[in-house]
C-alpha positions as CSV (number, residue, x, y, z in Angstrom):
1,X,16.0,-14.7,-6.1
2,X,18.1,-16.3,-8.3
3,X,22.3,-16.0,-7.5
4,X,24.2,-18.7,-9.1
5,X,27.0,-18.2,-7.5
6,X,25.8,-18.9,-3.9
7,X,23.4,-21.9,-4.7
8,X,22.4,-23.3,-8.4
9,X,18.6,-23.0,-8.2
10,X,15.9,-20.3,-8.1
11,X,14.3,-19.8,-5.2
12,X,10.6,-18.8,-5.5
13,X,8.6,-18.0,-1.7
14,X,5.3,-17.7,-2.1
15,X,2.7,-16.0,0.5
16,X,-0.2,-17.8,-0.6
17,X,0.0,-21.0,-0.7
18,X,2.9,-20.4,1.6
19,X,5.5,-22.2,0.2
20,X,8.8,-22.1,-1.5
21,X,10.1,-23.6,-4.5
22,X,13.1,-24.4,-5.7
23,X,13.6,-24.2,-9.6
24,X,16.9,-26.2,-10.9
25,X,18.3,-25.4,-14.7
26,X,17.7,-29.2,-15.0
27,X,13.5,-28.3,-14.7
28,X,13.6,-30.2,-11.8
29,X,11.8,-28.8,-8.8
30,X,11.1,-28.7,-4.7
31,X,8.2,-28.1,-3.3
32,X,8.3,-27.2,0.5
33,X,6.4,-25.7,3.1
34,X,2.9,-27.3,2.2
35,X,-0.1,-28.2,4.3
36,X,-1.9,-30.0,1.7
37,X,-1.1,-32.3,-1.7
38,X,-3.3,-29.3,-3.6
39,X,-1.5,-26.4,-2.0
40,X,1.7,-28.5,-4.1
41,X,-0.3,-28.1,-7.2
42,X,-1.8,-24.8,-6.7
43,X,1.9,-23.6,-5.9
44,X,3.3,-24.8,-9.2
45,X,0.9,-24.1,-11.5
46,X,0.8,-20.2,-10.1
47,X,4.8,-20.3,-10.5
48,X,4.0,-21.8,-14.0
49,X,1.6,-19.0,-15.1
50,X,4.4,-16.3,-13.7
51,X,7.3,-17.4,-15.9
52,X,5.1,-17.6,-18.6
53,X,3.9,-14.4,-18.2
54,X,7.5,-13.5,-18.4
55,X,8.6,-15.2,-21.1
């Protein structure tokens, strides 16, 4: 969900790993909602693959 309007970042929730990121213009990100350092990883590198799948 992405409204710029209410608040300046994407907001990405994942159901597994479940986590949510938030993704800032600036390419800086947040990670939350993780168990485990690799659920981090696994987390962005899926949100990765899906925006370059869309691009």
């Amino acid at each position: 969900m992405y409204e710029p309007e209410q608040f300046p970042g994407l907001i990405h929730r994942m159901v597994e790993p479940k986590t949510v990121i938030l993704l800032f213009s600036s390419g800086k990100l947040v990670c939350t909602g993780a168990k485990k350092e690799p659920d981090v990883y696994r987390s962005v590198n899926n949100l990765h693959a899906l925006l370059e799948e869309k691009n």
